[in-house]
mmCIF file as gemmi writes it, N, C-alpha and C atoms, coordinates in Angstrom:
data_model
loop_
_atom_site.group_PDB
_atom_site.id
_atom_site.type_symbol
_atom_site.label_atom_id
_atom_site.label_alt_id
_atom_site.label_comp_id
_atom_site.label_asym_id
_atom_site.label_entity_id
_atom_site.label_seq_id
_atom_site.pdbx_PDB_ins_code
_atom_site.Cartn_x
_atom_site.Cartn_y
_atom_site.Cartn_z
_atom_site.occupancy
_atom_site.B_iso_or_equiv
_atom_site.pdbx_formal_charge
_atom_site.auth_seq_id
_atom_site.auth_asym_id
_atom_site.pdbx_PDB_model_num
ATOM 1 N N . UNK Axp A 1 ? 35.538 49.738 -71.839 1 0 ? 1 A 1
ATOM 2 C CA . UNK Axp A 1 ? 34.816 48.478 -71.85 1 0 ? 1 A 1
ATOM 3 C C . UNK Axp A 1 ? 33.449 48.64 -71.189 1 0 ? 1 A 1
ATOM 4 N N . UNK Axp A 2 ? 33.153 49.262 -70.158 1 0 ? 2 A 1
ATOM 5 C CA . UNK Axp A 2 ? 32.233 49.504 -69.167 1 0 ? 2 A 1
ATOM 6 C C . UNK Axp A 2 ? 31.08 50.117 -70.04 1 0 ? 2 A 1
ATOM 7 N N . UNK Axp A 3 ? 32.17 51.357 -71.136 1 0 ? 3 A 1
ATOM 8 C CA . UNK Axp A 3 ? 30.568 52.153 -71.858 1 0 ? 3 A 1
ATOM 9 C C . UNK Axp A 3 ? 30.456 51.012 -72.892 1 0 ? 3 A 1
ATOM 10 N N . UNK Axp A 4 ? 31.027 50.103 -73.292 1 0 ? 4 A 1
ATOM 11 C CA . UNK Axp A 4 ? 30.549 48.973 -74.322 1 0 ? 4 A 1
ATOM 12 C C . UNK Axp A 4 ? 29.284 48.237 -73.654 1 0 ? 4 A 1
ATOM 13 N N . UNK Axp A 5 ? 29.036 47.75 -72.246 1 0 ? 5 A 1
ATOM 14 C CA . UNK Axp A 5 ? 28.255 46.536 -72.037 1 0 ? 5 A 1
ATOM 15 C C . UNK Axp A 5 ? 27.844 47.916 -71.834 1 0 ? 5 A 1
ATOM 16 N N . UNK Axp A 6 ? 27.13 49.001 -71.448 1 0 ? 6 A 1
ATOM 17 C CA . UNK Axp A 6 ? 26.339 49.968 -71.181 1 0 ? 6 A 1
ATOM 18 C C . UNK Axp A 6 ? 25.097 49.827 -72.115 1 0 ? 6 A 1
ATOM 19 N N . UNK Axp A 7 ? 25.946 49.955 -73.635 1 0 ? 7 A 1
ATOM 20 C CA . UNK Axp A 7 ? 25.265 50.107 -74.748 1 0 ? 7 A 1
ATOM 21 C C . UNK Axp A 7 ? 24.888 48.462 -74.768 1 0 ? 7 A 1
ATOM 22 N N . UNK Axp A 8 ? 25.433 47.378 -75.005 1 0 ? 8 A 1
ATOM 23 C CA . UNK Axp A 8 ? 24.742 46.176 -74.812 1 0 ? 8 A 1
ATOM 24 C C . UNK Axp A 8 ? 23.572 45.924 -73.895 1 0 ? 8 A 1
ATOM 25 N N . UNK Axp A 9 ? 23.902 46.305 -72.71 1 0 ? 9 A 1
ATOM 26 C CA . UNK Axp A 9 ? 22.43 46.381 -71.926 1 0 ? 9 A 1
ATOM 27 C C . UNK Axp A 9 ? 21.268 47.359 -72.612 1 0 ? 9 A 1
ATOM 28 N N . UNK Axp A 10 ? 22.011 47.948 -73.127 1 0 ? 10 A 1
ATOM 29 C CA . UNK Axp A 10 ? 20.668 49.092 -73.621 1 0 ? 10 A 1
ATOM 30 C C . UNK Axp A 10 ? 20.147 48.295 -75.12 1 0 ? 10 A 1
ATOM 31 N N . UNK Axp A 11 ? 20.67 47.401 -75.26 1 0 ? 11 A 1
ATOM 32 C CA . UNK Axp A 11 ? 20.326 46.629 -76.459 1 0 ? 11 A 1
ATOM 33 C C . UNK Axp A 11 ? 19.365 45.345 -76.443 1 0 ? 11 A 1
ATOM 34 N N . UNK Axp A 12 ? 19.863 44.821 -75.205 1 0 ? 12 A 1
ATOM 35 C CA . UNK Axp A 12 ? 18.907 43.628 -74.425 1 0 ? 12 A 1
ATOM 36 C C . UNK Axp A 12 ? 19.505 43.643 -73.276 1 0 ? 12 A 1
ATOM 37 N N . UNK Axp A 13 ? 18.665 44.282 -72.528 1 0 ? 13 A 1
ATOM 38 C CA . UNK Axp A 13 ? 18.785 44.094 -71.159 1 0 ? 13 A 1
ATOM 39 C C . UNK Axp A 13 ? 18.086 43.041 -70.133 1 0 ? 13 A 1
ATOM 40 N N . UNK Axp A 14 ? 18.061 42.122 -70.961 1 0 ? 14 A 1
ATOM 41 C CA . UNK Axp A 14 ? 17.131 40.971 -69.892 1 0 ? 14 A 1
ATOM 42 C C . UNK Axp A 14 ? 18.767 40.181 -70.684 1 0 ? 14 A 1
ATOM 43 N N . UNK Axp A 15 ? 19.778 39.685 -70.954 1 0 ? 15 A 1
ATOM 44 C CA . UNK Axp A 15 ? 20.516 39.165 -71.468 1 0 ? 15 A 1
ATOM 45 C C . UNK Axp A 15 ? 21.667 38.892 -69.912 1 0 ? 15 A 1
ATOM 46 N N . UNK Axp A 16 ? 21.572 37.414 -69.353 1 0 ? 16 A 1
ATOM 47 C CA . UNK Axp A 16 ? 21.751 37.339 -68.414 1 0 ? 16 A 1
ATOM 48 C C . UNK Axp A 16 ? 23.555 37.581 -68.767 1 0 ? 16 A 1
ATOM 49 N N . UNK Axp A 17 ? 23.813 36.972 -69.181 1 0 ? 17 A 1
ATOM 50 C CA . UNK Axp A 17 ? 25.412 37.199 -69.752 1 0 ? 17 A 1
ATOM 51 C C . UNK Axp A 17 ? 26.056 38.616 -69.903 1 0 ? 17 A 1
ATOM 52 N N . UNK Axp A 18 ? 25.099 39.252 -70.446 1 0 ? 18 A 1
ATOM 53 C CA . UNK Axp A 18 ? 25.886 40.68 -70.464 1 0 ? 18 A 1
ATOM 54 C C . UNK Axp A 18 ? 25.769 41.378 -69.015 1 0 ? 18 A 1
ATOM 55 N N . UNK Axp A 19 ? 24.94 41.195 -68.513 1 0 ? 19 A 1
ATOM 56 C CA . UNK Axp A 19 ? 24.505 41.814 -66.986 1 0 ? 19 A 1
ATOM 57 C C . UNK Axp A 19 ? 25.411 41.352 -65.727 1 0 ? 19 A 1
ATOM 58 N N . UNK Axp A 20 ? 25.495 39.72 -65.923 1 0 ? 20 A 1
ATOM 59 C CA . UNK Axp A 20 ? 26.477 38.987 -65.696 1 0 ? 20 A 1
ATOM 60 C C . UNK Axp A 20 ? 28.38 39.995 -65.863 1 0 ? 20 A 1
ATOM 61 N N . UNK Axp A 21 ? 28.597 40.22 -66.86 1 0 ? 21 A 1
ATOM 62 C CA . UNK Axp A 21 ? 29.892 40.408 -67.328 1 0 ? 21 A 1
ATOM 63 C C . UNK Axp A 21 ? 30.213 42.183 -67.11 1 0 ? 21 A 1
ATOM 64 N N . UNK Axp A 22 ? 29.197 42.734 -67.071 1 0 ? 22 A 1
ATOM 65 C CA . UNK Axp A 22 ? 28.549 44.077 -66.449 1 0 ? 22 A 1
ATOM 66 C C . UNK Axp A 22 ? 28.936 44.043 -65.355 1 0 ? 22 A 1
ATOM 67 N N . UNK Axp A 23 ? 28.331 43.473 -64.606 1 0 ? 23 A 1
ATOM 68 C CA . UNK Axp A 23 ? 27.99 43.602 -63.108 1 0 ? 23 A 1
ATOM 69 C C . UNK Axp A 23 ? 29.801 42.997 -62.906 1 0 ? 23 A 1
ATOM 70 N N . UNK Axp A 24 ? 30.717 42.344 -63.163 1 0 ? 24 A 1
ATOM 71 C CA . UNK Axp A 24 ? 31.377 41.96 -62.775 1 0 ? 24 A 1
ATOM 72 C C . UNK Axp A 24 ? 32.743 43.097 -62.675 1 0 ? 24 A 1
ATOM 73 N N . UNK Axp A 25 ? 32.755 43.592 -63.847 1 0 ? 25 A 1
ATOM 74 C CA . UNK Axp A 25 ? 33.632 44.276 -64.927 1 0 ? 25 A 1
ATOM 75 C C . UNK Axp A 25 ? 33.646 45.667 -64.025 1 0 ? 25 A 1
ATOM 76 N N . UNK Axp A 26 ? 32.01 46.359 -63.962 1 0 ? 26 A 1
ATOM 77 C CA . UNK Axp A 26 ? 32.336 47.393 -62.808 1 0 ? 26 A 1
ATOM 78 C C . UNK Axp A 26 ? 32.258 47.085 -61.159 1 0 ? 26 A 1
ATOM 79 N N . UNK Axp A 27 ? 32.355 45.968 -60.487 1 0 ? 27 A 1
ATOM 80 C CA . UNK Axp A 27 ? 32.731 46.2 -59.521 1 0 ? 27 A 1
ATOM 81 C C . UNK Axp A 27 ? 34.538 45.55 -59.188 1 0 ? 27 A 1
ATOM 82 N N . UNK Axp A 28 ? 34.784 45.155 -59.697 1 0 ? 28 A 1
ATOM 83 C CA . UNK Axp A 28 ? 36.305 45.039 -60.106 1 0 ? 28 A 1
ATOM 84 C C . UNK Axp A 28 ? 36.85 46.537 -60.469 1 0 ? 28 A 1
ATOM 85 N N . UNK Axp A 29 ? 36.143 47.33 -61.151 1 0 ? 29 A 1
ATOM 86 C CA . UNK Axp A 29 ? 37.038 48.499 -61.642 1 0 ? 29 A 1
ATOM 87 C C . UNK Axp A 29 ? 36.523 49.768 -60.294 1 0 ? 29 A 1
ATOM 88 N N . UNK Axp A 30 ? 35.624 49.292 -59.31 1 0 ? 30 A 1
ATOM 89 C CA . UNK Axp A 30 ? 35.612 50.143 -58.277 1 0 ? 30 A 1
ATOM 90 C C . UNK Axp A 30 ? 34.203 50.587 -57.621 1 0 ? 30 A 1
ATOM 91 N N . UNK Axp A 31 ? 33.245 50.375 -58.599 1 0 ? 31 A 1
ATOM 92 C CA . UNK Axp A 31 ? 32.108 50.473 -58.633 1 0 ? 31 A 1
ATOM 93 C C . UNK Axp A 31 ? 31.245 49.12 -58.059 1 0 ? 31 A 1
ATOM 94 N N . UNK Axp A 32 ? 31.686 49.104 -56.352 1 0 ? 32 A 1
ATOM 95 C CA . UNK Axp A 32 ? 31.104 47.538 -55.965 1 0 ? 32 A 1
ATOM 96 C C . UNK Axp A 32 ? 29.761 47.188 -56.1 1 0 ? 32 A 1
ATOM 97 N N . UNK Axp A 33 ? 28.977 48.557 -55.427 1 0 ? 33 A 1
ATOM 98 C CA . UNK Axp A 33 ? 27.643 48.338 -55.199 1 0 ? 33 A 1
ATOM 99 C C . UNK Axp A 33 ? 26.983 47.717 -56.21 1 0 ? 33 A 1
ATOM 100 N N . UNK Axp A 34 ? 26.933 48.996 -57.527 1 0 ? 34 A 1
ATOM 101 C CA . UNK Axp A 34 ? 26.607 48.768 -58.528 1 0 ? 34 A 1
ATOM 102 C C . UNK Axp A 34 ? 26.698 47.552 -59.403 1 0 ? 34 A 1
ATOM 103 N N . UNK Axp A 35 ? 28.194 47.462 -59.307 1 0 ? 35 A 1
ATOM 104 C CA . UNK Axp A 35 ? 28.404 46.238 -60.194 1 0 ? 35 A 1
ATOM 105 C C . UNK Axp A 35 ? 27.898 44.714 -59.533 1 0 ? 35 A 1
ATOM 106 N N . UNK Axp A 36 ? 28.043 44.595 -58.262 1 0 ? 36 A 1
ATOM 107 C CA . UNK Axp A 36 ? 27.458 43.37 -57.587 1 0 ? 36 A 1
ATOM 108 C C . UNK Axp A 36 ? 25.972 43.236 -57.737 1 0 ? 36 A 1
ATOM 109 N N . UNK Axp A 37 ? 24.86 44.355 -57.452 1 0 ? 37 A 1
ATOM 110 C CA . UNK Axp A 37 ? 23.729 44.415 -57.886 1 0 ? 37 A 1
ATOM 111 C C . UNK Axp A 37 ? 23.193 44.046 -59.559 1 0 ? 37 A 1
ATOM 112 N N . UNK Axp A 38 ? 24.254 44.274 -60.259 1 0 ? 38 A 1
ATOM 113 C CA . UNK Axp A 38 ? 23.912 44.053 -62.199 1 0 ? 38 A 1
ATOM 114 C C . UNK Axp A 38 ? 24.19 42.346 -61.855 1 0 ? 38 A 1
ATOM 115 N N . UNK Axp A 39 ? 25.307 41.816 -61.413 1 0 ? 39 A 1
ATOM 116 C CA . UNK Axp A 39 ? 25.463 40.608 -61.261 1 0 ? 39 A 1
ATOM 117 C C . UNK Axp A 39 ? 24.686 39.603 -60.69 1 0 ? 39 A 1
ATOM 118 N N . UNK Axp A 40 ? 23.948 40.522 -59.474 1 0 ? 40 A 1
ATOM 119 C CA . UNK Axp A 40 ? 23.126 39.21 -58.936 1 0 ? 40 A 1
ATOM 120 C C . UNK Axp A 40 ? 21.772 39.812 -59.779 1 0 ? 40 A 1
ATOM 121 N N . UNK Axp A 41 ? 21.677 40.555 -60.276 1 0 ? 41 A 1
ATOM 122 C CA . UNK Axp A 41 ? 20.354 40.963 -61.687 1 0 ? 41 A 1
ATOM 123 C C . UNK Axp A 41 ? 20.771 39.725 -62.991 1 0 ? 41 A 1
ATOM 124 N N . UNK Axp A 42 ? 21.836 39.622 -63.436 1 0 ? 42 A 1
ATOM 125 C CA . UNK Axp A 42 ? 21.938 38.553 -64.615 1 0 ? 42 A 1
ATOM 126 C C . UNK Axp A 42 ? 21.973 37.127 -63.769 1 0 ? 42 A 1
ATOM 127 N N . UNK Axp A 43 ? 22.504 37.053 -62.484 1 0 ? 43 A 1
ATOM 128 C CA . UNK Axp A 43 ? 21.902 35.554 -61.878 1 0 ? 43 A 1
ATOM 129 C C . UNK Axp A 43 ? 20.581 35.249 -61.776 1 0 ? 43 A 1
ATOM 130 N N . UNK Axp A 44 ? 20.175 35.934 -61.465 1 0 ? 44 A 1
ATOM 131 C CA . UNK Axp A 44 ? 18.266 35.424 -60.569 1 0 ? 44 A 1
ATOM 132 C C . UNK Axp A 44 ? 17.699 35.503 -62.374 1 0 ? 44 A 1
ATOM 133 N N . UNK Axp A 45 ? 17.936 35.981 -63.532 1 0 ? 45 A 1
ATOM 134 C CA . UNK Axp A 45 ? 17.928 36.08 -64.615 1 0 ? 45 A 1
ATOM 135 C C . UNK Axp A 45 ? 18.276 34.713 -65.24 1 0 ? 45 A 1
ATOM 136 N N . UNK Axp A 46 ? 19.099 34.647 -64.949 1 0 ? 46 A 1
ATOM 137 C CA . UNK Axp A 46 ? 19.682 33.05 -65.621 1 0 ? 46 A 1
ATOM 138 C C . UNK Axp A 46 ? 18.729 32.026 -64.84 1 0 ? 46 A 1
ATOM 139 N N . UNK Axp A 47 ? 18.726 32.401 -63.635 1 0 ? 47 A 1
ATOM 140 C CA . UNK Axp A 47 ? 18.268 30.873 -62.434 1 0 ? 47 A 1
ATOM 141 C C . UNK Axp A 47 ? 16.524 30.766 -63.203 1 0 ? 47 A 1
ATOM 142 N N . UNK Axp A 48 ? 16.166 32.084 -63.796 1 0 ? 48 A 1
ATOM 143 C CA . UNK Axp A 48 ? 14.389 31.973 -64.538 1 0 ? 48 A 1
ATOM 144 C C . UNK Axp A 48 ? 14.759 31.61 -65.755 1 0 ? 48 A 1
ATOM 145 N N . UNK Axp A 49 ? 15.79 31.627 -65.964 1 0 ? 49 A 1
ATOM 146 C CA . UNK Axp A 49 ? 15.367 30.347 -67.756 1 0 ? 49 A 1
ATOM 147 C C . UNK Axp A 49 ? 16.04 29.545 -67.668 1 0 ? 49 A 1
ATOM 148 N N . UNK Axp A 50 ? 16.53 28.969 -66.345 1 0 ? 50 A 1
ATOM 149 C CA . UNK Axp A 50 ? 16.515 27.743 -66.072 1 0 ? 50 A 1
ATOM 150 C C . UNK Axp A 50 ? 15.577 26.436 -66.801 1 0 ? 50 A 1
């Protein structure tokens, strides 16, 4: 699943939802740093097209 949103980010990576679901997906599977950093990247993302 992880190399799926990989390739989605590499597809649109300003896409707050996938970064969002990214960021969530790998720090649940172990990868906190990372994945918490993609997450608050698709928030502050979402909060600008507010």
């Amino acid at each position: 699943m992880i190399a799926t949103l990989h390739q989605a980010m590499q597809l649109n990576p300003d896409d707050p939802a996938i970064l969002g679901t990214a960021g969530n997906c790998m720090a649940y599977s172990g990868d906190w740093e990372d994945g918490v950093s993609l997450a608050r990247c698709g928030i502050a993302l979402a909060q600008e097209n507010d």
